[in-house]
C-alpha positions in Angstrom: -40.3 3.8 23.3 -41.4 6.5 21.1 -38.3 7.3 18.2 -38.1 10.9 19.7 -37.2 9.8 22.9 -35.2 7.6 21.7 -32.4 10.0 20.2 -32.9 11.8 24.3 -31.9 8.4 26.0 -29.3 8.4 23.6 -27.7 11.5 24.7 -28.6 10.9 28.1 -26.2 7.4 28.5 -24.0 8.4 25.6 -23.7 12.2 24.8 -21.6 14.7 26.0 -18.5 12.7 27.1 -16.2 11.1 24.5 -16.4 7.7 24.7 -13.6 4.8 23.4 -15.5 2.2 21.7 -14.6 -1.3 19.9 -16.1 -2.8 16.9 -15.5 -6.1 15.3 -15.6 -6.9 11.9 -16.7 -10.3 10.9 -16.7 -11.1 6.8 -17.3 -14.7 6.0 -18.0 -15.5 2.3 -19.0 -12.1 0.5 -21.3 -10.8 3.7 -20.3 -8.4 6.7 -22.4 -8.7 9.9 -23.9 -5.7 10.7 -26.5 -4.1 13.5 -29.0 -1.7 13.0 -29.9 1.1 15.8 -32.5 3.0 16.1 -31.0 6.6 17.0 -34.2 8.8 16.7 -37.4 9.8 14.5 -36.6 8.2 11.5 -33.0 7.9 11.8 -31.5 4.2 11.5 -27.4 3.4 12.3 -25.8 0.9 10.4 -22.8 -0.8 12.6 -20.9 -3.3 12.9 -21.5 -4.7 16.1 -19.2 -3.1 19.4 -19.8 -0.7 21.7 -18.1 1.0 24.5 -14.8 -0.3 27.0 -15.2 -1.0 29.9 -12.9 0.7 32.6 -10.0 -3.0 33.7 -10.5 -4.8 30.7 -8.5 -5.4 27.8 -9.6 -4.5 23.9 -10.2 -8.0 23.6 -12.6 -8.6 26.5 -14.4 -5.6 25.6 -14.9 -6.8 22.0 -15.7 -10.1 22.8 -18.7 -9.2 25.7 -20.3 -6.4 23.3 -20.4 -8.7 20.0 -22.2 -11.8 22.4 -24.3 -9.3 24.1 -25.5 -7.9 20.3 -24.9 -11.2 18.3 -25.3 -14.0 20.6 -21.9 -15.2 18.4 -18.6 -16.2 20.4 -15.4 -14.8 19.1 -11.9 -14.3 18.6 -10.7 -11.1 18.4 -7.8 -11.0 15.3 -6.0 -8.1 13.9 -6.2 -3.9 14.5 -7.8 -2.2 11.6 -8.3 1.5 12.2 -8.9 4.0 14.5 -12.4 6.1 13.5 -13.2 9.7 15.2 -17.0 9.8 15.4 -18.2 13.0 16.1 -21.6 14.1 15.9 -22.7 16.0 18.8 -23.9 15.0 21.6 -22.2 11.9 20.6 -18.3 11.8 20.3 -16.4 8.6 20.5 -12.9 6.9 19.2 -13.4 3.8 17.6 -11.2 1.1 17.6 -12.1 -2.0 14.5 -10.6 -5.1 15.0 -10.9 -8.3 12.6 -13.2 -10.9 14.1 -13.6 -14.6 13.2 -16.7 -16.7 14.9 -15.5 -19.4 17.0 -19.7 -20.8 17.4 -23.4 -19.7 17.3 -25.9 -18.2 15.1 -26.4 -14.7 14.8 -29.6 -13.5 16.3 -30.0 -9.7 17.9 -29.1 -9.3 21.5 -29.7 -6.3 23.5 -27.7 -3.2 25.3 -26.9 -4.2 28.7 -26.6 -0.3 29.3 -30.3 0.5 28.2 -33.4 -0.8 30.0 -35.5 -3.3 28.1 -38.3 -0.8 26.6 -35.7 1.7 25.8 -33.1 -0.9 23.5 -31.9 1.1 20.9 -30.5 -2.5 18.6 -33.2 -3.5 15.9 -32.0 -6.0 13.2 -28.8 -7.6 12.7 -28.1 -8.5 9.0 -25.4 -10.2 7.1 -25.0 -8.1 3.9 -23.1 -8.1 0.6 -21.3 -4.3 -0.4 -23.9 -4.2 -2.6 -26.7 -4.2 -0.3 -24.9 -2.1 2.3 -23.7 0.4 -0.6 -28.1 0.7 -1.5 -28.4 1.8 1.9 -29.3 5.6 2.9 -25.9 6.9 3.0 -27.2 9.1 6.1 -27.8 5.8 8.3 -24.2 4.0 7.3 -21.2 3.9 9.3 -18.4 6.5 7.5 -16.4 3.7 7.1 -18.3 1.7 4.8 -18.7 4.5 2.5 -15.7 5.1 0.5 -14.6 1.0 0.0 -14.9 -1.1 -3.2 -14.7 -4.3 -1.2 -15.1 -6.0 1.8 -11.5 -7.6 1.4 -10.4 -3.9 0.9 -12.0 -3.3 4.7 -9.5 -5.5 6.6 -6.4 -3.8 4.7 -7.4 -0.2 6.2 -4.8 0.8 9.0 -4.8 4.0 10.7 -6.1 6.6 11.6 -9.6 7.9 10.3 -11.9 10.9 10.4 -13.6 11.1 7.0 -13.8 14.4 7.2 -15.6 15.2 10.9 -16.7 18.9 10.1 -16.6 19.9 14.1 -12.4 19.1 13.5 -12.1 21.9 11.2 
């Protein structure tokens, strides 16, 4: 699928509606696994891996079935970090981050159940140190990577977070 429609299927099974997403974070050693999507002409999205709740299930579930379906790892869900406000119109979600610890498999990059094959929007999963995620473009990195030190300094975060959403204002 060409990048510019790309950002169009984007808004057409995400935009316009807020959405309430959950992301895990998984650190082991001095890495953080993280996914990137492809979210229009040359426009990456670095993630950790999540995505949205589905109406009957818990947090847990929800966070459990979007890291296999993007990972191919099995989990356990562990503590609440933060609520983040993304809001970047179309796309306006709440995001919940939960603490994740891989019960088996090897990381390899699954696919959006919600998007047909030729329109996947995932395109690299990566374990990276700070450092690496910190040379990134800082356009294409999730908010809440931007302002930490550490990755330990990740999981201590609680609250609520909208790094300063200019459409709040």
């Amino acid at each position: 699928m060409s990048e510019d429609k790309i950002s169009k299927e984007i808004e057409s099974k995400f935009g316009h509606r807020l959405r309430i997403r959950v992301n895990g974070v998984l650190i082991e050693g001095d890495k953080i696994l993280l996914v990137k999507h492809k979210m229009g002409k040359d426009r990456d999205f670095w993630s950790t891996p999540g995505g949205g709740m589905q109406f009957g299930s818990p947090a847990q579930e929800n966070l459990s079935r979007e890291f296999l379906e993007e990972t191919g790892l099995k989990i356990t869900v562990e503590d609440f970090l933060c609520f983040h406000e993304y809001l970047n119109p179309p796309l306006h979600a709440l995001e919940c981050f939960f603490v994740v610890k891989r019960i088996s498999g090897t990381a390899t990059l699954g696919k959006d159940p919600e998007l047909a094959t030729e329109n996947q929007i995932l395109a690299e999963i990566r374990w990276m140190t700070l450092e690496e995620l910190q040379s990134l473009d800082k356009r294409f990195i999730h908010p809440l990577f931007l302002a930490i030190k550490s990755l330990s300094e990740l999981v201590l975060w609680k609250g609520y977070f909208n790094f300063e959403n200019k459409y709040l204002k």
